[in-house]
C-alpha positions in Angstrom: 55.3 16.4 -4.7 58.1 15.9 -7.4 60.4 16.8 -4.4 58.7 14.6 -2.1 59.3 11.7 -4.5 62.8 12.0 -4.1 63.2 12.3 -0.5 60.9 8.9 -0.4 63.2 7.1 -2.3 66.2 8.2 -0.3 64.5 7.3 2.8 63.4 4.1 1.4 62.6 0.9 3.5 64.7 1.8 6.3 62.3 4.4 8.3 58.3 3.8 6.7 57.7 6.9 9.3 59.7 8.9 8.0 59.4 7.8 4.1 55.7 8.4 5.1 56.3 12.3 6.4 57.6 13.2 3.4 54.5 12.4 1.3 52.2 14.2 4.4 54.4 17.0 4.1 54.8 17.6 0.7 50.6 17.1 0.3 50.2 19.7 2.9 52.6 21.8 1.2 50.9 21.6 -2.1 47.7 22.5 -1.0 48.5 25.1 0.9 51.0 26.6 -1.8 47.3 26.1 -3.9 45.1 27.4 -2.5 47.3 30.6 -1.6 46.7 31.4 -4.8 42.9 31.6 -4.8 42.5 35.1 -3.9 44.2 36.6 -6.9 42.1 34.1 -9.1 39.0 35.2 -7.2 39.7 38.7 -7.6 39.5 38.1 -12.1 43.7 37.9 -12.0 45.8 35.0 -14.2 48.8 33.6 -12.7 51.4 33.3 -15.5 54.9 31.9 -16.1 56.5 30.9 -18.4 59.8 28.2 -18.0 60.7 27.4 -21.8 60.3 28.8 -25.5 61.6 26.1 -27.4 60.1 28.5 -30.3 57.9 31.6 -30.4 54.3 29.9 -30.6 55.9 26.5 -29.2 56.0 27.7 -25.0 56.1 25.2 -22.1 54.2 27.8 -19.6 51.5 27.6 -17.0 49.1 29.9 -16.2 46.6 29.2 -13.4 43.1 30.3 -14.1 39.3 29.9 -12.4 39.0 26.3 -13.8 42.3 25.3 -13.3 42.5 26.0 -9.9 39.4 24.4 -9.0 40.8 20.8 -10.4 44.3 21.7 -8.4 42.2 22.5 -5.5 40.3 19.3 -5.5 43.3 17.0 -6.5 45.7 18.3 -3.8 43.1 18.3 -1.0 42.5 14.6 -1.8 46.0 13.6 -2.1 46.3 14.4 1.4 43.4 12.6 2.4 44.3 9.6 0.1 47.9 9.7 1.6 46.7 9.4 5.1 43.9 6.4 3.6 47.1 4.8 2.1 49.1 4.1 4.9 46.2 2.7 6.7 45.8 0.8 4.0 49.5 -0.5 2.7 50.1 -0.8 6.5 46.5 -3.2 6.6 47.8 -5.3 4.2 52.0 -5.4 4.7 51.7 -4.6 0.8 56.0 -5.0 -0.8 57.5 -2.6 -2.5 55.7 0.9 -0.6 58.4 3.2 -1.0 57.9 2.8 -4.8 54.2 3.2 -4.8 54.4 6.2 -2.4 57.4 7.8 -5.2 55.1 7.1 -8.4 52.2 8.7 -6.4 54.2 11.9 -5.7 54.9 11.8 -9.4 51.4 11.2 -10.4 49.9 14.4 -8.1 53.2 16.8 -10.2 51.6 15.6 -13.3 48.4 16.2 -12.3 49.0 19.8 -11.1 51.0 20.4 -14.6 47.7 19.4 -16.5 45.7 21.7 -14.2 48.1 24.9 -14.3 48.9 24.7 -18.2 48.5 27.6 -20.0 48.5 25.9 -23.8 48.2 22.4 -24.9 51.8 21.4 -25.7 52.4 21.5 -21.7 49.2 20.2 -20.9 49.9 17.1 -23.2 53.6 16.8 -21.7 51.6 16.5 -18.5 49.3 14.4 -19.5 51.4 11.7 -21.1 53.6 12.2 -17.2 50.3 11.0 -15.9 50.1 7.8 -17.9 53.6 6.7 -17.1 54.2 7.4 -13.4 50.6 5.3 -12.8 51.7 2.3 -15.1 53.5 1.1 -12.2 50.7 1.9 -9.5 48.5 -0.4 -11.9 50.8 -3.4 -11.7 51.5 -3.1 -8.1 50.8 -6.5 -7.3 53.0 -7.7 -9.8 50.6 -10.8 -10.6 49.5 -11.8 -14.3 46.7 -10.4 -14.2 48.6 -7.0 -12.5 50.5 -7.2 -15.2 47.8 -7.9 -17.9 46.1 -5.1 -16.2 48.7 -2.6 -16.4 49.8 -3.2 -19.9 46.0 -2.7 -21.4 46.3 0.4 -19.2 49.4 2.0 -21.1 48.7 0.7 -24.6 45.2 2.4 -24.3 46.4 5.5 -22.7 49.5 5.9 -24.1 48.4 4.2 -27.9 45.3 6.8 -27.9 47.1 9.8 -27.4 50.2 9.8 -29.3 48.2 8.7 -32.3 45.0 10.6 -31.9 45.4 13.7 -29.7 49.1 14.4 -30.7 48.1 14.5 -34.1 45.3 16.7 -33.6 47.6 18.9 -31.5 50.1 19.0 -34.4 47.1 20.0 -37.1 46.2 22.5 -34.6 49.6 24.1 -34.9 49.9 23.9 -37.9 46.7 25.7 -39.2 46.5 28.0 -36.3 50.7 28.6 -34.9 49.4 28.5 -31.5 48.1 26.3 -29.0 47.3 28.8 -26.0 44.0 28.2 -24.3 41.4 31.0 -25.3 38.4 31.8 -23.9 37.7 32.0 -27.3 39.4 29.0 -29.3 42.3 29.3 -31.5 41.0 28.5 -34.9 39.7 31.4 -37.8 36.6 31.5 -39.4 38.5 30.5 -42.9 39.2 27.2 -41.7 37.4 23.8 -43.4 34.8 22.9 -41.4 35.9 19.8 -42.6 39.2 19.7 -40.9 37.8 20.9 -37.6 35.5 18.2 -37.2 38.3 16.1 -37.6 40.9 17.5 -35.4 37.8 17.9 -32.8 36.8 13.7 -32.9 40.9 13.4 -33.0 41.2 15.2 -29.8 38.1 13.3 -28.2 39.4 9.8 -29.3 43.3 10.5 -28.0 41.7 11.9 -24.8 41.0 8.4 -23.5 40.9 9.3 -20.2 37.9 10.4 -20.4 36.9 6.8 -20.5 34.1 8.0 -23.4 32.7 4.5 -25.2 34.1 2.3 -26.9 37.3 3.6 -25.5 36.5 2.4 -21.6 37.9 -0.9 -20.8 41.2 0.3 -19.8 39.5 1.5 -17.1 37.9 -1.9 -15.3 41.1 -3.5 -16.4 43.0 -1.3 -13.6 40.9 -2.8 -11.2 43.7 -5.2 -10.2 45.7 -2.1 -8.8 45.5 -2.0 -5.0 42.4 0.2 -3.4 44.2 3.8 -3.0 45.6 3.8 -6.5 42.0 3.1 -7.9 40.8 5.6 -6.0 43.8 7.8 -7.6 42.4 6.8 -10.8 38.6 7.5 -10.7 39.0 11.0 -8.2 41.9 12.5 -8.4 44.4 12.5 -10.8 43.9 10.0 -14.4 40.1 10.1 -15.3 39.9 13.7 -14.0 43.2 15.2 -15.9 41.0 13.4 -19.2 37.6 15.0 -18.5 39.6 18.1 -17.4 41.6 18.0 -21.1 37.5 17.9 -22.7 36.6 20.9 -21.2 39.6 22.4 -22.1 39.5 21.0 -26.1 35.7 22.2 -26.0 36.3 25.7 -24.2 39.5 26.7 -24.9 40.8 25.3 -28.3 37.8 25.4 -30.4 35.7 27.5 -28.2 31.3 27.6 -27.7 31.0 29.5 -31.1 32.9 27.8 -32.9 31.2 24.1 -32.0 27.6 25.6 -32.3 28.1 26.6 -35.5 30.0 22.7 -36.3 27.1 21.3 -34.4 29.4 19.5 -33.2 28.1 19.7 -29.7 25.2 17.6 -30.2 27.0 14.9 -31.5 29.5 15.0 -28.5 26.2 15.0 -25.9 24.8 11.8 -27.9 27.6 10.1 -27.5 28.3 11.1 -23.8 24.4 9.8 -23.0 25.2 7.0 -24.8 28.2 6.2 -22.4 26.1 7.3 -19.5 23.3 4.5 -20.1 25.6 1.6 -21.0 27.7 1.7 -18.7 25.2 2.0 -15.7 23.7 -1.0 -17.3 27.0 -3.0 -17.1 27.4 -1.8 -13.6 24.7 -3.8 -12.8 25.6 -6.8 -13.7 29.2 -6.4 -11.6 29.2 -8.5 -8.4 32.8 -7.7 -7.8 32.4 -4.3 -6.2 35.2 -2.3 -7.2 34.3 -3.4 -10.7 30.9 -1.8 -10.3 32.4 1.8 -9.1 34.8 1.3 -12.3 31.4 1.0 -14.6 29.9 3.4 -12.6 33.1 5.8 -13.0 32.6 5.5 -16.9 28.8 6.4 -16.6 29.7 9.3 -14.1 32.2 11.0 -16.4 30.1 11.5 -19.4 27.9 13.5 -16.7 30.9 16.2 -17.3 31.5 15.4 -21.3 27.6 15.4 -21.7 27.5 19.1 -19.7 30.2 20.3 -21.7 29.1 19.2 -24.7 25.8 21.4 -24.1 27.3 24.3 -24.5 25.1 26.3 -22.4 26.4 28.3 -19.2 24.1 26.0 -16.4 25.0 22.8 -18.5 28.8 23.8 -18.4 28.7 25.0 -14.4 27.0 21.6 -13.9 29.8 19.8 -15.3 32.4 21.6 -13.6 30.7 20.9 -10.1 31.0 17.7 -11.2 34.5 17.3 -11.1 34.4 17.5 -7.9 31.3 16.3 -6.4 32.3 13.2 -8.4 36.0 13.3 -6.9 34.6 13.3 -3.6 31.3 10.6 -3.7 33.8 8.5 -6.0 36.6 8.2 -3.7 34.7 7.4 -0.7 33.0 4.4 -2.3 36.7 3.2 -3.0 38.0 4.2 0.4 35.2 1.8 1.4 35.9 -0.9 -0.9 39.8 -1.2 0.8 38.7 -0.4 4.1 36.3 -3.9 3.6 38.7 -6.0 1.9 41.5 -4.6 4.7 39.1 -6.1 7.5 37.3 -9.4 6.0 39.6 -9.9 2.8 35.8 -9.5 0.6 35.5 -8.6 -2.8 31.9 -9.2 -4.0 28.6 -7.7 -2.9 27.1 -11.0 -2.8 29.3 -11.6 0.5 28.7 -8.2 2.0 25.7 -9.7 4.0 25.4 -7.6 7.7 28.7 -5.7 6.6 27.1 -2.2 7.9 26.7 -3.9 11.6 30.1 -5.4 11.8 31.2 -1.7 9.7 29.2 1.1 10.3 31.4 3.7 10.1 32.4 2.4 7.0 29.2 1.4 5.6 27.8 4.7 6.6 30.1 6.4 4.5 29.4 4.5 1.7 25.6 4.9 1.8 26.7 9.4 1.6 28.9 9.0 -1.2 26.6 6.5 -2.8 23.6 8.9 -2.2 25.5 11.9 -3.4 26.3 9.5 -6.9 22.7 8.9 -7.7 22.2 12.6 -7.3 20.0 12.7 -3.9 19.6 16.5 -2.2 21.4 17.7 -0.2 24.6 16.1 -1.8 26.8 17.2 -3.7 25.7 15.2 -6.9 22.3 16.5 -6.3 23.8 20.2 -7.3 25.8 19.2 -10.2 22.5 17.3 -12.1 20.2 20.2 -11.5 23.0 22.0 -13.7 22.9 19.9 -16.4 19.2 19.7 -16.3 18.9 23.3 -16.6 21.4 23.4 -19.1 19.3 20.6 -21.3 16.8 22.8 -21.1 18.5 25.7 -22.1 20.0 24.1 -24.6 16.5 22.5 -25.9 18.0 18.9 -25.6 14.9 17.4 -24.2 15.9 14.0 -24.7 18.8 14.7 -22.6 16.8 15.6 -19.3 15.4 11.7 -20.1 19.3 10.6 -20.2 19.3 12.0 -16.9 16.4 10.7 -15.5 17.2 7.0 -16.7 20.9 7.0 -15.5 19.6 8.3 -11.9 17.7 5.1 -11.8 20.5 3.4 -13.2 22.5 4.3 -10.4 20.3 3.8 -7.3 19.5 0.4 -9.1 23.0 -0.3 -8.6 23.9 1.1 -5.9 20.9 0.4 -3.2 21.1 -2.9 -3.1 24.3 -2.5 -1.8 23.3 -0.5 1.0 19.9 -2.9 1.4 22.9 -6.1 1.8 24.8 -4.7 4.1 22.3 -3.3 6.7 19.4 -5.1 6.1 20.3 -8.3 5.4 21.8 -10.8 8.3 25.1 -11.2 8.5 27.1 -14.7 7.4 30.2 -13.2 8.6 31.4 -14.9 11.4 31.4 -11.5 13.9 29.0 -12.5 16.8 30.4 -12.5 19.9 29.7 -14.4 23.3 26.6 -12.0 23.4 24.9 -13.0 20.2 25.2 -9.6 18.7 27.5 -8.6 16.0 30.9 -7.2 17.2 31.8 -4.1 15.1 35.5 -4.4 13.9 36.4 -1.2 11.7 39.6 -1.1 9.5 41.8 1.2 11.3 41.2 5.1 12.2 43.9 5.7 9.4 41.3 3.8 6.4 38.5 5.2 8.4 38.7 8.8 8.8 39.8 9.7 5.2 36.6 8.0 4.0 34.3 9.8 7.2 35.9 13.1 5.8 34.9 12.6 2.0 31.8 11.5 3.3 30.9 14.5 4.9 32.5 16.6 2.7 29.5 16.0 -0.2 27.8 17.6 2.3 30.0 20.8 2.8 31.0 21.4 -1.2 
């Protein structure tokens, strides 16, 4: 995708089909250079290389392992399916300046497959920080004040966070331990100060804002403003997934399940995942604007994978991993959704949605899976994932946790039903009807619709 980047911005304005082929291409090529890798990783093998030692312990390397290739797998599958949404989409709306969002998004998708193929922290963070920057101007697209606003709260959070709270717990790593390679069984000795771990272990969590843990969130409804396929780059692919992706990693692979059981630092982790779980299904509630809601509900969703983590028990750790991707996939429909609606009747709020499924039923129909598959209804995908972590509450003897999961899956139908109830149930005030008296159906085009059909079913299929 780096590649494709610069092809797109050679190509420029002149020929949007060709500009256009490059990203298709290069998203095709990706996952197919990805996913050519699975059988070696399936078989038990690593995947190593290693492009710079800038000093014996200090190696920019990658190293492609089970969990890493099952984030590369999901973000290069979507990035074709979000590339085909976008021009649907950009086309919808004759959105300016598309040869520089389809060159930042190229960018964006390199970063993200750095994050997921690095073998220590020093590349991951390089990564990671590559992520922030290439999707500041995705953010302020629209190049508006409140674009602008949007994007700035974006970087200062981001950017702010990690440079002064997970670089510094990357450099006290270092320099108590000399490496940073992930481990299956941390890095750190037993003569280390308890002390000092919990510290560099909160210092990782707070720089890891991504993750969009409480009170560090509001980044993430600020980015809102962005257009449609760029927040669905932000909750499913590529930013919020690299930061829950970098957790599991910090918990795993730095400090290792030993290690935090005998910190107990788990348990605090899990309350303050639940914590963001319940809140922010709350505030979701209260949204109208509907991409705001999925931006709540995106915060809420993502300490499902912190929270499982966090647990540190193997059902409560698989359930967080199937996460990733049963998220990525319910997620990104409901945004899909959300721009193919705007595309076609330029609405915004769920107040106005009235009828939508008759004049949209493709569309709406979508929805109602990915939204079925967020609240955790078999046979769905999201379904899987919470019967993980419930297990792993109970193996873990975190009762109270099985209630977090109870309340926050009435959260979310609470939030996300009477969505589906507006727009099927309720007549429409749309002017649609035609001579007939019935409502005519008018779908965004088959570019904004199939991508969403195929998530859709995909919760299905994972």
């Amino acid at each position: 995708s780096i590649v494709a980047a610069f092809f797109i911005v050679i190509t420029g304005e002149r020929t949007r089909n060709l500009r256009e082929t490059w990203t298709i291409l290069a998203s095709l090529t990706k996952f197919g250079i990805v996913i050519s890798m699975l059988p070696d990783i399936l078989s038990g093998k690593l995947i190593e290389y290693t492009v710079l030692n800038i000093t014996p312990e200090l190696i920019l390397s990658f190293r492609v392992d089970a969990l890493g290739i099952l984030f590369a797998t999901t973000a290069s599958f979507l990035w074709i399916i979000t590339s085909i949404y976008s021009i649907g989409y950009m086309r919808g709306l004759n959105e300016h300046a598309q040869t520089r969002y389809y060159a930042y998004f190229a960018i964006a998708l390199s970063a993200t497959i750095g994050v997921a193929f690095s073998a220590n922290m020093f590349t991951a963070f390089l990564f990671y920080e590559i992520i922030t920057v290439s999707t500041f101007p995705l953010v302020a697209h629209k190049e508006t004040e409140e674009a602008k606003k949007g994007a700035r709260k974006y970087l200062a959070y981001l950017l702010g966070t990690s440079v002064a709270f997970q670089l510094t717990a990357i450099v006290i790593t270092y320099s108590i331990t000399g490496n940073l390679s992930f481990s299956s069984k941390g890095v750190f000795t037993e003569n280390v100060s308890s002390f000092l771990l919990k510290i560099t272990f909160f210092l990782y969590i707070a720089g890891i804002t991504k993750a969009a843990i409480m009170p560090l969130h509001s980044w993430l409804p600020a980015a809102m403003v962005a257009p449609t396929p760029v927040s669905a780059l932000l909750h499913a692919v590529a930013v919020v997934k690299a930061g829950v992706f970098m957790v599991i990693r910090v918990v795993l692979n730095i400090f290792g399940i030993d290690l935090l059981k005998s910190l107990d630092l788990g348990t605090v982790l899990a309350i303050i995942a639940s914590f963001t779980i319940i809140a922010a299904s709350v505030i979701a509630l209260k949204q109208d604007d509907l991409k705001l809601r999925l931006a709540y509900s995106t915060i809420s969703q993502l300490s499902y994978i912190v929270l499982g983590v966090a647990l540190l028990t193997p059902s409560a750790i698989t359930g967080s991993i199937i996460h990733i991707v049963a998220h990525a996939f319910g997620k990104i429909t409901l945004f899909f959704t959300a721009g193919a609606v705007y595309v076609v009747t330029n609405k915004t709020k769920i107040s106005e949605f009235d009828g939508i499924g008759r004049q949209m039923p493709f569309t709406m129909a979508s929805f109602t899976v990915g939204a079925l598959s967020m609240i955790g209804t078999p046979p769905f995908a999201g379904f899987i994932s919470k019967w993980y972590l419930s297990l792993g509450a109970l193996e873990a003897k975190q009762f109270f946790i099985l209630g977090v999961l109870a309340a926050s899956t009435i959260l979310n139908a609470a939030y996300f039903m009477p969505i589906i109830y507006t727009a099927f149930l309720k007549e429409p005030k749309l002017n649609t009807n035609n001579k007939n008296g019935k409502t005519e159906i008018k779908e965004a085009s088959v570019l904004a619709v199939l991508p969403l059909v195929i998530t859709a079913i995909s919760t299905l299929l994972i």
